[in-house]
N, C-alpha and C positions, 0 to 999 in steps of 0.2 A: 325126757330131760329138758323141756323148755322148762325157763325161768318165767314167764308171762303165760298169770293164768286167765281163763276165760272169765271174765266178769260177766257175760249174759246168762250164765247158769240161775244167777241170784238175782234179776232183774223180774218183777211182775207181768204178767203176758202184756195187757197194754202199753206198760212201760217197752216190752221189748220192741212191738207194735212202732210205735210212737218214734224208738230210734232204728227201726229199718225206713221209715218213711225220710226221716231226715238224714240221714246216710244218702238216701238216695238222692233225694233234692240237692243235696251237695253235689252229690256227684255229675250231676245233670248239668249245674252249671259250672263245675269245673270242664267239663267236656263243652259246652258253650263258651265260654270264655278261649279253651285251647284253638277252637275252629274259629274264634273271630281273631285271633293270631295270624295262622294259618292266612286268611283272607287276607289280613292288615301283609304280612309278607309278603306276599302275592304280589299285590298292589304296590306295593313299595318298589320290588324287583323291577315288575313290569315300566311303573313312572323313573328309577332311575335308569335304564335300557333306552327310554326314549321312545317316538315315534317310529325312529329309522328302523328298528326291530321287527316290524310288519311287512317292511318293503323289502328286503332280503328277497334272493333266491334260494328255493330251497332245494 
């Protein structure tokens, strides 16, 4: 009972070829982009904490 059907049924093999390659590369740099986030937070966290963050007792 889905409403959305499968378009790759009727796609040419290269053609199907062609869009799993770029699906992927999408995805590659969407997963690239989320980790340079991740870092850019990091680093943000870290720089507004300050110095005094390291000197603590733990």
């Amino acid at each position: 009972m889905t409403m959305v059907q499968d378009r790759r049924d009727d796609l040419p093999q290269e053609k199907d070829e062609t869009f799993f390659k770029r699906r992927r590369s999408r995805s590659i740099a969407i997963a690239l982009v989320l980790a340079g986030l991740v870092v850019l937070f990091y680093v943000v966290t870290l720089v507004k904490m300050g110095a005094g963050i390291f000197n603590r007792a733990l």
